[in-house]
C-alpha positions as CSV (number, residue, x, y, z in Angstrom):
1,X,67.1,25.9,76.7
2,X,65.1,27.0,73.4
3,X,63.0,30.1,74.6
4,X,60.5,30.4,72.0
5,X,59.6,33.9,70.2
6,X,55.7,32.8,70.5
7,X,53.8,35.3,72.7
8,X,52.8,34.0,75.8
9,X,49.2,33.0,75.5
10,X,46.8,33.0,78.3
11,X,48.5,31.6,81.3
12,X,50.8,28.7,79.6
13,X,53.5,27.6,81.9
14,X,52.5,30.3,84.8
15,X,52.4,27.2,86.8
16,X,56.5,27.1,87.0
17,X,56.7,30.7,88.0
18,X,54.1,31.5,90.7
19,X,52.9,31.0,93.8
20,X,49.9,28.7,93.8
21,X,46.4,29.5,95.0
22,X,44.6,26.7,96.4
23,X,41.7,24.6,96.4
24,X,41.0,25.8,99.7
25,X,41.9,29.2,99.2
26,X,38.2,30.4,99.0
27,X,37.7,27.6,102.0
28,X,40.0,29.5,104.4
29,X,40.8,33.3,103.4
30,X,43.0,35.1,104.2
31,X,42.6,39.0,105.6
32,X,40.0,40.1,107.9
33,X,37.8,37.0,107.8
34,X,38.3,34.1,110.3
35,X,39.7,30.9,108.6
36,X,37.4,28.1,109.1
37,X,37.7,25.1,111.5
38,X,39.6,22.3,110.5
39,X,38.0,19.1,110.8
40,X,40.0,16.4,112.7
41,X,41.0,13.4,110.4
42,X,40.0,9.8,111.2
43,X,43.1,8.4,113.5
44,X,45.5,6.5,111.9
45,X,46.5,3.4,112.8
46,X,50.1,2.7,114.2
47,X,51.5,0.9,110.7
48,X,50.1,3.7,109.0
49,X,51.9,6.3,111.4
50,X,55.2,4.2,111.2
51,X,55.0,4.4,106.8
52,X,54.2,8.5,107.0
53,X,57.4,9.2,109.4
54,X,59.2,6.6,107.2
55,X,57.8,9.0,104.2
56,X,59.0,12.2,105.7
57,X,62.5,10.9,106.9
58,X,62.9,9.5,102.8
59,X,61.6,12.6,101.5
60,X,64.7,14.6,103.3
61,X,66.6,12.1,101.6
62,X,65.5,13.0,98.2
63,X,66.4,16.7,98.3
64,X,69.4,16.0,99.8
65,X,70.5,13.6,96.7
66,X,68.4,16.1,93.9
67,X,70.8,19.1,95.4
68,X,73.7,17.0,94.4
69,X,72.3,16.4,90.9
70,X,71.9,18.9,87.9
71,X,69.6,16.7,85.5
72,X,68.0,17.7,82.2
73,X,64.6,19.3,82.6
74,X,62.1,19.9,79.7
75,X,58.7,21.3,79.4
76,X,56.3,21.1,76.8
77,X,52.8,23.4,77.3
78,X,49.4,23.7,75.0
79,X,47.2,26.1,75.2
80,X,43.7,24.5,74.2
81,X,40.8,25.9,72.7
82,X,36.9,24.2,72.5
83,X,36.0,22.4,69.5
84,X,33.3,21.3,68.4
85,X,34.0,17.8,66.9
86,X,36.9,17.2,69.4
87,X,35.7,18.7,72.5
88,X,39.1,20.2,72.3
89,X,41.9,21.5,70.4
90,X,45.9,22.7,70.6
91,X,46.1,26.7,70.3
92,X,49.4,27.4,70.4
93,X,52.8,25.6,72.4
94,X,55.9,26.5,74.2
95,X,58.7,24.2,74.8
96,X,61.5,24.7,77.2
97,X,64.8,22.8,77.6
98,X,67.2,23.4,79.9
99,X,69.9,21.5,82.8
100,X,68.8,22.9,86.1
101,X,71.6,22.7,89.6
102,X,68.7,21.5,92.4
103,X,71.7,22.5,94.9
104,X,71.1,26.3,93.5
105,X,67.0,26.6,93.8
106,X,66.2,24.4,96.6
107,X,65.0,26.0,99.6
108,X,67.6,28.7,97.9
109,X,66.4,32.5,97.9
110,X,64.2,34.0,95.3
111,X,65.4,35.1,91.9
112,X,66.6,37.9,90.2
113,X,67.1,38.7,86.7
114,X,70.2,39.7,85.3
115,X,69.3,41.6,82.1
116,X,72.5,41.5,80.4
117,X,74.5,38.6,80.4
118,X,78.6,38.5,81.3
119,X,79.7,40.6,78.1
120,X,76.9,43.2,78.4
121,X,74.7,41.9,75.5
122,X,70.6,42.4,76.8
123,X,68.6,39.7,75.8
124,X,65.1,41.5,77.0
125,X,63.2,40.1,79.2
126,X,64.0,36.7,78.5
127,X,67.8,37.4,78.7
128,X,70.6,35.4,80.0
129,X,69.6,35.1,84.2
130,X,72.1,34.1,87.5
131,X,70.8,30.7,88.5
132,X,70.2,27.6,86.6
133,X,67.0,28.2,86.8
134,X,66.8,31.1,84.9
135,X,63.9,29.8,81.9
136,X,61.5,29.3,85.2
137,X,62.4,33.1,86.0
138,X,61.8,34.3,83.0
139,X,58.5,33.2,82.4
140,X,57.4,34.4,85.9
141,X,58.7,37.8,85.2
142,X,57.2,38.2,81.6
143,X,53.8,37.0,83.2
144,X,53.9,39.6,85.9
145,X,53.9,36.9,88.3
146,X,57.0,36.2,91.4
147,X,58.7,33.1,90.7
148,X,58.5,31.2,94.2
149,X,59.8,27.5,95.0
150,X,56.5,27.0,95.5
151,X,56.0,26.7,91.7
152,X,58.3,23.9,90.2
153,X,59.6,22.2,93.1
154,X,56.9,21.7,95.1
155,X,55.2,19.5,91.8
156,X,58.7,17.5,92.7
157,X,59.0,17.7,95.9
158,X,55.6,18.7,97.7
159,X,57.5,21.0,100.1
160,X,61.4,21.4,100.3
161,X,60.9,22.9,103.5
162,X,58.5,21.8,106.0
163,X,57.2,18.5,104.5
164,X,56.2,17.7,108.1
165,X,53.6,16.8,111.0
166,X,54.0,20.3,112.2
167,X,53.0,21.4,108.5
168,X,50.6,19.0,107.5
169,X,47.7,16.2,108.3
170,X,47.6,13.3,107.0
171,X,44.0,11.4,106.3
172,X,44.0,7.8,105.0
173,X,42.6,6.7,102.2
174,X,43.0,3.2,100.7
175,X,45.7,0.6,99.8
176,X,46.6,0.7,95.5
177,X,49.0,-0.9,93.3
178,X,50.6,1.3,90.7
179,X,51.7,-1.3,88.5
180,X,53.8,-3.9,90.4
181,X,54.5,-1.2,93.7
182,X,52.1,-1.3,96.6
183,X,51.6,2.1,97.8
184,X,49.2,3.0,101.2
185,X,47.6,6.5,99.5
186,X,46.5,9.5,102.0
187,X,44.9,13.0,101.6
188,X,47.7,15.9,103.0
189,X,46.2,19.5,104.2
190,X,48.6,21.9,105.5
191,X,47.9,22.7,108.7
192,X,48.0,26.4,110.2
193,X,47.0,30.1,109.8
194,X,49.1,30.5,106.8
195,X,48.5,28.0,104.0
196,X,50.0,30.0,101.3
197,X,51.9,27.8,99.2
198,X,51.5,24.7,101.0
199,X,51.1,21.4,99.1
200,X,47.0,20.2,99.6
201,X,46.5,17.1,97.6
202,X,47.2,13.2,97.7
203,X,50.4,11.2,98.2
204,X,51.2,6.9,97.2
205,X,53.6,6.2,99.5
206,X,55.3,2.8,99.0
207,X,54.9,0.7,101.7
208,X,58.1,-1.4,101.5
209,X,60.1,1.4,102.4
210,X,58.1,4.2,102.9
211,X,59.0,6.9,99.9
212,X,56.8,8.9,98.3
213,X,56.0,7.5,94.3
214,X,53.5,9.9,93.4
215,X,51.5,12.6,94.9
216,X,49.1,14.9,93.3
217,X,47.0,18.4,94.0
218,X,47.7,21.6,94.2
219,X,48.7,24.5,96.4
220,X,46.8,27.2,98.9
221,X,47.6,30.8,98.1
222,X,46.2,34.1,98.8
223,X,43.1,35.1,98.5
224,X,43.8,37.1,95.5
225,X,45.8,34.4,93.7
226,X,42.7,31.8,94.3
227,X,41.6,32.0,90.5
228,X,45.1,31.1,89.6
229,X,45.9,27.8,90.8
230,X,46.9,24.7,88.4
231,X,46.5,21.1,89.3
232,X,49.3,18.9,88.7
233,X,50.1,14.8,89.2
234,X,53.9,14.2,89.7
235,X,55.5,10.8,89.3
236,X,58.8,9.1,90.8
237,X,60.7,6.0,89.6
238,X,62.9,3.9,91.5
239,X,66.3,4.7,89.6
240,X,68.6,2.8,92.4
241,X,68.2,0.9,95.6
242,X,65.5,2.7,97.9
243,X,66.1,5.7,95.5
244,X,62.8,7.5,93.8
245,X,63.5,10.2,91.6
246,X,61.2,13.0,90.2
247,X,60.4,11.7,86.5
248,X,57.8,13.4,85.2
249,X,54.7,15.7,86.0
250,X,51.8,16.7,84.1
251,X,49.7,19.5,84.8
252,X,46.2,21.0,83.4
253,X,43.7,23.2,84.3
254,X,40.1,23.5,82.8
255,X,38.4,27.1,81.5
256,X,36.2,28.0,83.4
257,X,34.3,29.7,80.5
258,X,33.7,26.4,78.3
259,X,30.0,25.4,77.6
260,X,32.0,22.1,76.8
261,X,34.7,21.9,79.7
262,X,37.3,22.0,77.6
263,X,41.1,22.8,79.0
264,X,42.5,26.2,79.4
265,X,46.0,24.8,79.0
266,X,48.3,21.2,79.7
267,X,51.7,20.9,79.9
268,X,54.2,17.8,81.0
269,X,57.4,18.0,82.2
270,X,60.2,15.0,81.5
271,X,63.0,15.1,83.9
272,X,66.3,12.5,83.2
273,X,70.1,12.9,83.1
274,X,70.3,11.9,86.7
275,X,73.8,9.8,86.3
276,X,74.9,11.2,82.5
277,X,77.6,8.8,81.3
278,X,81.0,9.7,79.4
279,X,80.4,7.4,75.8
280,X,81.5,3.8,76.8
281,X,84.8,3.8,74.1
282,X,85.6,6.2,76.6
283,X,85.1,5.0,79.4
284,X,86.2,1.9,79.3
285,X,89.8,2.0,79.2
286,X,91.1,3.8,82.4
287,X,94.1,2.7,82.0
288,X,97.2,4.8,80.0
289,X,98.1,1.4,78.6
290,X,97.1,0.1,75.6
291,X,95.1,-3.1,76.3
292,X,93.8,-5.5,74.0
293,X,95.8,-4.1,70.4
294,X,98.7,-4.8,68.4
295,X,101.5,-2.6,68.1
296,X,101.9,-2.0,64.4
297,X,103.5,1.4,64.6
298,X,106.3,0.7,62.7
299,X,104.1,-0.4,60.0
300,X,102.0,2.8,59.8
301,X,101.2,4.3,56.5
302,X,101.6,8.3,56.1
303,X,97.7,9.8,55.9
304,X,97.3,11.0,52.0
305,X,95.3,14.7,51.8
306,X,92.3,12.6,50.9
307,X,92.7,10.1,53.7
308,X,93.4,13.3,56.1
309,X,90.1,15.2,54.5
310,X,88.0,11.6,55.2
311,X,89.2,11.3,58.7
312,X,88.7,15.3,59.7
313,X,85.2,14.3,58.5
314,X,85.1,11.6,60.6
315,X,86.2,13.4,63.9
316,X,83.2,15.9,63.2
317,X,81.1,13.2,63.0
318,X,82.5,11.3,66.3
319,X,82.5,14.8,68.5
320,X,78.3,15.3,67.5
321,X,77.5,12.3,68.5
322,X,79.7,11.8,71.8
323,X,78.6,15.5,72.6
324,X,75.4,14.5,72.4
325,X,75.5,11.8,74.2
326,X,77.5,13.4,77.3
327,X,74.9,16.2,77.7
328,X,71.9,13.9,77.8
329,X,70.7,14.5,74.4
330,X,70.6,11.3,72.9
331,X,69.9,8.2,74.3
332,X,72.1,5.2,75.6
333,X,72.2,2.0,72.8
334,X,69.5,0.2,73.2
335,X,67.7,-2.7,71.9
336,X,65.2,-0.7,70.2
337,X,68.1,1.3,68.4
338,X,69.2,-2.0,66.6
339,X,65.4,-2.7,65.5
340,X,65.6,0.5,63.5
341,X,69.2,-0.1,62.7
342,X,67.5,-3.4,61.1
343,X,64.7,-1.7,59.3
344,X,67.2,0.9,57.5
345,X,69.3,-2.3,56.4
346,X,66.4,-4.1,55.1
347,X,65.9,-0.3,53.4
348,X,69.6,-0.7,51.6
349,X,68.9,-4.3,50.8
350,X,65.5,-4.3,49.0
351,X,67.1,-0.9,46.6
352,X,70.4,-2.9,46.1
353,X,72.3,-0.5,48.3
354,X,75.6,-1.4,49.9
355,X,77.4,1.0,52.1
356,X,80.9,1.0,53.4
357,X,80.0,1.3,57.0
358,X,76.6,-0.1,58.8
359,X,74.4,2.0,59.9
360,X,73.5,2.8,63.3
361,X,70.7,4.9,64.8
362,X,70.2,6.4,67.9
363,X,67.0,8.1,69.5
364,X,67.1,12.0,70.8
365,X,65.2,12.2,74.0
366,X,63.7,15.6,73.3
367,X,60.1,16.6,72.3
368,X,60.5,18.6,68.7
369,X,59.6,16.6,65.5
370,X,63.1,16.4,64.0
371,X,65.4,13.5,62.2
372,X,69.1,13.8,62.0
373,X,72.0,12.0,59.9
374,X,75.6,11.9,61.2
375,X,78.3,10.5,59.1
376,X,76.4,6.8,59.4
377,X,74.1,7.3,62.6
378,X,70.5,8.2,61.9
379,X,69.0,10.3,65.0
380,X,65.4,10.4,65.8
381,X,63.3,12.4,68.2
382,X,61.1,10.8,70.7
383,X,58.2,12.3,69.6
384,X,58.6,11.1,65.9
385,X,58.8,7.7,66.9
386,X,55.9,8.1,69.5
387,X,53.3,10.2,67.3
388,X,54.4,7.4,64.4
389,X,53.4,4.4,66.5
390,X,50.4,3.3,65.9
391,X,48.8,-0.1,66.9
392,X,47.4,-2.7,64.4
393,X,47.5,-6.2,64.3
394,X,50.7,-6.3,62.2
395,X,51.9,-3.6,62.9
396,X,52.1,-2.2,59.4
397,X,51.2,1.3,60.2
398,X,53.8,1.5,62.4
399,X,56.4,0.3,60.0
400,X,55.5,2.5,56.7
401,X,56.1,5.0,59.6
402,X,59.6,4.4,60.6
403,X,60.0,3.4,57.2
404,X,59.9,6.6,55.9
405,X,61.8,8.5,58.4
406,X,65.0,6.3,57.8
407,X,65.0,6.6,54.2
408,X,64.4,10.3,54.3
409,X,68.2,10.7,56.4
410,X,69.0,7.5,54.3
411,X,69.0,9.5,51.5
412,X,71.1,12.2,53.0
413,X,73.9,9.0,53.7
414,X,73.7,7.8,50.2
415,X,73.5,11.4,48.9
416,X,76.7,12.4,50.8
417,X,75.5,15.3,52.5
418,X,78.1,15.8,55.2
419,X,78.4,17.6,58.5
420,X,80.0,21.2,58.7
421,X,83.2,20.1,59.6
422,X,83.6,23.0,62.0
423,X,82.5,20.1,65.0
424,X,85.8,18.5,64.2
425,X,87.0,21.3,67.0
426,X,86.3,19.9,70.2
427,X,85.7,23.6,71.9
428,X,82.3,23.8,69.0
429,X,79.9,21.4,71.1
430,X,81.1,22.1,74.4
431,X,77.2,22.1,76.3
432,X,77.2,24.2,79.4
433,X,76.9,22.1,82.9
434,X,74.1,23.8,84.3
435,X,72.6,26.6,82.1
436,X,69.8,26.4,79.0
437,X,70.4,24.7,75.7
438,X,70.2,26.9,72.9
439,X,69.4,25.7,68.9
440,X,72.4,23.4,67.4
441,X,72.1,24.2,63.8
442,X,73.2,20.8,62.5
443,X,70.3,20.3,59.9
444,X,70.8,20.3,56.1
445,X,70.8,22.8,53.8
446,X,66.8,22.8,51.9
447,X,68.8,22.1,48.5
448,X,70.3,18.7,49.9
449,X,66.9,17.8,52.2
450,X,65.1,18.2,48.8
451,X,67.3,16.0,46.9
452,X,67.3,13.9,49.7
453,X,62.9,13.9,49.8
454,X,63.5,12.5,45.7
455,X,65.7,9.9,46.8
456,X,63.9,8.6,49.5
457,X,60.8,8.3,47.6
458,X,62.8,6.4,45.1
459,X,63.5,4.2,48.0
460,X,60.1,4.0,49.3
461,X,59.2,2.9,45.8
462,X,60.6,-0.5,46.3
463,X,58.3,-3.1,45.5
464,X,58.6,-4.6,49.5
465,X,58.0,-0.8,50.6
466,X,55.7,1.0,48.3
467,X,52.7,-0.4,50.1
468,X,53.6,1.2,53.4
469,X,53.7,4.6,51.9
470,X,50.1,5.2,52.5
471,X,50.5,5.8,56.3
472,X,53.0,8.3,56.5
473,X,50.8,10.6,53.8
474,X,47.9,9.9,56.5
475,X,50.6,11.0,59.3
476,X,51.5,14.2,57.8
477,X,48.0,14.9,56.5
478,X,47.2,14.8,60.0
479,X,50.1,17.2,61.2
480,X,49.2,19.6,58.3
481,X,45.8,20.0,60.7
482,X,48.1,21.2,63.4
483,X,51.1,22.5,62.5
484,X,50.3,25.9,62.8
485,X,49.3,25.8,66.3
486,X,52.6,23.5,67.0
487,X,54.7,25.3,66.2
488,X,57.4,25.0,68.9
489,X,56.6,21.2,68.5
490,X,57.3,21.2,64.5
491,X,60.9,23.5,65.6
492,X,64.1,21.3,65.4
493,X,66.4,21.6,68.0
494,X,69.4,19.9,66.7
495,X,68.4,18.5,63.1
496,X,65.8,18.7,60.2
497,X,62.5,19.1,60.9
498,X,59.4,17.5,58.8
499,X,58.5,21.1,57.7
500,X,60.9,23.0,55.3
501,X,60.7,26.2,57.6
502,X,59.1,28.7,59.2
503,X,57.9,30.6,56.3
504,X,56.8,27.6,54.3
505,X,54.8,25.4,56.1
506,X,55.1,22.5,53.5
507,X,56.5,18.9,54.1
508,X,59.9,17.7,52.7
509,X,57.9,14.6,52.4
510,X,55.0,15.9,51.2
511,X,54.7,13.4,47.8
512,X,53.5,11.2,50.4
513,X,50.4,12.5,51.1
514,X,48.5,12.1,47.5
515,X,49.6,8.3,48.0
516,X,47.2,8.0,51.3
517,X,43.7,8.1,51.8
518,X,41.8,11.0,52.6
519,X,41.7,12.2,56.3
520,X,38.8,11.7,58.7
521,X,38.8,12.5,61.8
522,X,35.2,11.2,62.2
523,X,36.3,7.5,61.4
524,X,36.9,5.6,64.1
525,X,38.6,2.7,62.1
526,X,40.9,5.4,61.0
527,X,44.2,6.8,63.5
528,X,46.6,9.3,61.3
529,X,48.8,10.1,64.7
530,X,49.2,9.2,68.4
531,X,49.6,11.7,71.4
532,X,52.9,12.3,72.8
533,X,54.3,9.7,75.0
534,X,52.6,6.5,73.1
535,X,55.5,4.2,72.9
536,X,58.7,5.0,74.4
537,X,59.7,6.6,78.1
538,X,62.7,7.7,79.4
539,X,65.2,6.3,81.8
540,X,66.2,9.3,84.0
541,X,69.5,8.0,85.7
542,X,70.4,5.7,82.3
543,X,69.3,7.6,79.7
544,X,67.9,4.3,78.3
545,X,64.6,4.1,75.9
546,X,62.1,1.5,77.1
547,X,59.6,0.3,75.3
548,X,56.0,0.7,76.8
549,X,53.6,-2.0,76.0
550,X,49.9,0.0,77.1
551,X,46.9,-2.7,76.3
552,X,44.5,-1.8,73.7
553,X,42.0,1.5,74.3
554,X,39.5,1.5,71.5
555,X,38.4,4.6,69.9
556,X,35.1,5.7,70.8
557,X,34.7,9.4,69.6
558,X,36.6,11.4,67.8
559,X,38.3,13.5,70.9
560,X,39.9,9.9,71.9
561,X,42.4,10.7,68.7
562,X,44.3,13.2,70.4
563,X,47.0,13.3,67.4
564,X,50.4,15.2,68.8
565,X,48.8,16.3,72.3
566,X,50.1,16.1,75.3
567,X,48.3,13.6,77.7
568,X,48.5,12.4,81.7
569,X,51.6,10.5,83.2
570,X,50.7,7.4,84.5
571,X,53.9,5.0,84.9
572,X,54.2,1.5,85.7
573,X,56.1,1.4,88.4
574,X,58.0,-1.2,89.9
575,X,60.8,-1.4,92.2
576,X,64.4,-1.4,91.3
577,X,66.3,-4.3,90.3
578,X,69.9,-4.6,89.9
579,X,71.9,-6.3,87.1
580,X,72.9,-10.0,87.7
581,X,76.5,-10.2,89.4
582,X,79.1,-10.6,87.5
583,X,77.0,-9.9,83.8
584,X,77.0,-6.7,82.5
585,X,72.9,-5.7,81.1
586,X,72.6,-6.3,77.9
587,X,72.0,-2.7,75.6
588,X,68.6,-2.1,76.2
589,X,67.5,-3.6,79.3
590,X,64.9,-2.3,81.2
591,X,66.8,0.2,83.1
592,X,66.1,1.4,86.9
593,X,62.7,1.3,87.9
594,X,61.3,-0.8,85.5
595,X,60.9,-4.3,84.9
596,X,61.8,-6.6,82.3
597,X,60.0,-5.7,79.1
598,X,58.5,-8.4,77.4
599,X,59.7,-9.6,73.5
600,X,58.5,-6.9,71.4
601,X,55.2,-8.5,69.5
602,X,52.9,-6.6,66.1
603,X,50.9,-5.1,68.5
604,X,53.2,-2.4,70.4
605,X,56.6,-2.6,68.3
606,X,57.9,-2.8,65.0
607,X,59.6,-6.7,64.0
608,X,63.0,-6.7,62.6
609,X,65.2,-9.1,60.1
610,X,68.8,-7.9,60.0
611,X,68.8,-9.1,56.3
612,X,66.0,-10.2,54.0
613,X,66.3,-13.4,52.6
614,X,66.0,-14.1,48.8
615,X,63.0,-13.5,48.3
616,X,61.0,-12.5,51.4
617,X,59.0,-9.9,52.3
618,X,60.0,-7.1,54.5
619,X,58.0,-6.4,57.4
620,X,55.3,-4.0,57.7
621,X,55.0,-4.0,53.8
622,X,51.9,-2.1,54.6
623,X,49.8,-4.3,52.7
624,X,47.4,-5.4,54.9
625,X,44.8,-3.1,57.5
626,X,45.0,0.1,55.1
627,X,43.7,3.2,56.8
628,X,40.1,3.3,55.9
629,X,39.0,5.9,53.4
């Protein structure tokens, strides 16, 4: 986990460390006054009383399997203040990373911190704690507040205790599809003297086999707490056969003190790594033998220094990128990974570039704005490529985009800036099972990622590219606007980051931005940067991108914008379906608990041609739909 330096403002990310205070709380306090009468719900019908013991039984189910899982949990939070053009604006962020063991916090005791970790070294009050879920401790303790499962589970799992009729009354509401799942919803009150920390909200409950898909709300709590309670909306996916998983949960809460309404804070929380995977070269052979090769031992040349130094390189390079993939960080192949794989070709091909391996590029699942070359695989972050998309007719802007972050680790490749050989050691990457993640430094040096800003600009200057330079200037005249207050979202984890460091606040990139018209947030014609979350989502048990193709919202005021801010889940959900027997899914396919994404089109995703023909014009040139001045 990456525990930030920033000062925790207001009450950002309090929500994963406290006991919640309810809705209700100032309904039925606690102390010397009488709680009031509960009114008795309208009587349920016997289908709808056979799906909510269905949904009780399932939900058992669920924390039996999460206790046997240890997935990858991160959280990203902004604290907003009002503004007077955009209603609102990002303050400051956190971001928190870290593999949590469900076995260790569910229904477990409560926490205590363990200042100093095994050899003695204090880390303060965000030092090194017992349980896996030490970064949720942490922030409870430096808030003043008791960390309580009442916090982050129950926005996964309502209540791992007593999710029952005993506990709770159940009030129907109405009959809704979320996306291609028919779901019966109902309103749940806890039932009781003592309400603290019980879930009070609403529940979709799947009515083909009764589990629980989303529920939202928030939590009673003491009387004292009742100022302090967060609402949140938590979302499941069906990852295997009558198996939902916890995905993702957003959460927000309004100031109270706004003449405008504007938020106090939001954060959302991505959840995946379910079922991580050994690499398939791996994997695939379990036998000792050696299937499938020729045995040309005998014909084996001795290694030369050179050909020893070239192939210590290459092991570095290997043991990133396997690492990587093992712990969750990077994403499984998919289809979307050979459309930028195309675009970098097309890159090489329209400067007259030939390398001696192809490249490949692969997609870090994280939040922080950061690009990565190893050996001949490019790595991007989610975010990049999500703040990057943005929707036009040809899809230009989106292309000058991605164009520019290839050709910036491009440039590395052609450069030769290598990898610190010292990940040639297979004990250097070796990720902890359940613990936090703490900063790789595997990013360049700022003398090679400014010789590698010159050559990428030489490559951008290509007469099939120049065009599409425009958009990424606009992109990171936009992130200039907010990259002081995003700060943990402009930190790498693992790579380079767009802004040369802490200190200097500058782009690597920034020769783009004098090619690009002016910035104007008032224009409506005009989108510099998306929110988070605008194009690709997570597989949790594969690890698998999938494309998301959301219709067309039109702009109508300048707070629609939202450029690099967290926003609500909502996830088209439909129900599992396996691979065909005997085929093995193609690299890419929509993975559990989604359906089969349609061909990518100019609208939602970026077109690619392995090779340019003699010629032709690359796509996304960026010559037509400019961003207006």
């Amino acid at each position: 986990m990456i525990l930030r330096k920033h000062p925790a403002a207001g009450l950002a990310l309090a929500f994963l460390a406290t006991a919640f205070s309810g809705h209700y709380a100032s309904a039925f306090p606690l102390g010397k006054k009488k709680p009031a009468q509960e009114l008795p719900a309208a009587k349920l019908t016997a289908s709808q009383n056979q799906l909510i013991d269905k949904a009780i039984i399932r939900e058992k189910e669920v924390i039996k399997l999460l206790k046997e899982r240890a997935p990858l949990v991160e959280t990203y939070i902004q604290n907003m203040r009002p503004d007077d053009k955009l209603v609102q604006a990002p303050e400051s962020d956190q971001h928190f990373l870290g593999r949590v063991e469900f076995g260790r916090i569910i229904g477990g005791e409560k926490y205590e911190i363990n200042e100093a970790t095994a050899s003695g070294e204090s880390h303060g009050k965000f030092g090194f704690f017992r349980h896996s879920a030490s970064f949720l401790t942490g922030l409870g303790s430096s808030l003043q507040l008791n960390f309580s499962e009442t916090g982050f589970i129950q926005m996964l799992l309502m209540d791992s205790n007593d999710f029952d009729r005993q506990h709770y009354q159940f009030s129907y509401v109405h009959n809704e599809f979320l996306g291609n799942t028919p779901t019966a919803v109902f309103d749940v009150t806890p039932l009781g003297k003592n309400k603290t920390g019980r879930f009070f909200g609403r529940i979709w409950i799947e009515t083909r086999d009764g589990n629980v898909v989303r529920f939202n709300g928030d939590f009673a709590g003491s009387q004292k707490d009742s100022r302090e309670y967060y609402h949140f909306d938590s979302w499941r996916t069906n990852v295997q056969p009558n198996v939902w998983l916890p995905t993702s949960f957003y959460v927000e809460e309004s100031d109270s003190k706004s003449r405008n309404r504007s938020l106090k804070f939001k954060a959302i929380n991505h959840i995946w790594g379910y079922s991580l995977k050994v690499p398939q070269k791996e994997s695939e052979n379990t036998s000792m033998d050696v299937v499938g090769a020729t045995d040309v031992s005998n014909d084996a040349q001795d290694v030369s220094p050179l050909g020893a130094q070239r192939a210590w390189v290459q092991q570095a390079e290997d043991n990133v990128v396997d690492r990587l993939y093992q712990a969750g960080l990077l994403d499984a192949p998919s289809d979307f990974d050979k459309t930028l794989e195309a675009l970098a070709t097309n890159i090489l091909a329209y400067n007259n570039i030939t390398l001696s391996k192809p490249i490949h590029v692969r997609t870090l699942l994280t939040e922080p704005l950061e690009s990565l070359s190893v050996g001949n695989t490019i790595i991007l972050s989610k975010s990049l490529i999500d703040t990057t998309a943005i929707l036009s007719q040809d899809g230009a802007q989106q292309m000058g985009n991605l164009n520019a972050l290839l050709a910036f680790q491009l440039a590395h490749i052609i450069l030769g800036h290598r990898l610190d050989t010292k990940y040639a050691f297979n004990d250097r990457m070796l990720f902890p099972a359940t613990s936090v993640f703490n900063r790789i430094p595997m990013h360049h040096t700022a003398e090679d990622n400014a010789a590698a800003a010159k050559k990428a600009m030489e490559l951008l200057d290509a007469k099939e590219l120049v065009g599409g330079q425009q958009y990424f200037g606009l992109y990171l005249q936009q992130l200039q606007e907010r990259v002081k207050p995003l700060q943990a979202l402009n930190e790498p984890m693992i790579g380079d980051g767009l802004v040369k460091s802490d200190d200097d606040l500058t782009f690597w990139m920034a020769a783009l931005m004098a090619k690009s018209p002016k910035l104007d947030m008032s224009n409506l014609k005009q989108q510099a940067a998306m929110p988070l979350s605008s194009f690709l989502r997570r597989d949790p048990w594969t690890d698998q991108m999938i494309t998301m193709h959301p219709a067309f919202e039109p702009l109508l005021s300048p707070a629609d914008k939202m450029p690099f801010e967290a926003a609500p889940v909502y996830i088209k959900l439909t129900y599992y379906k396996p691979p065909t027997e005997g085929a093995a899914p193609p690299a890419g396919a929509p993975a559990a608990g989604t359906e089969a994404a349609p061909a990518a089109n100019t609208d939602t995703a970026p077109a690619a041609n392995p090779e340019p023909a003699a010629g032709s014009t690359a796509p996304a040139t960026g010559t037509a739909n400019p961003p207006q001045n």
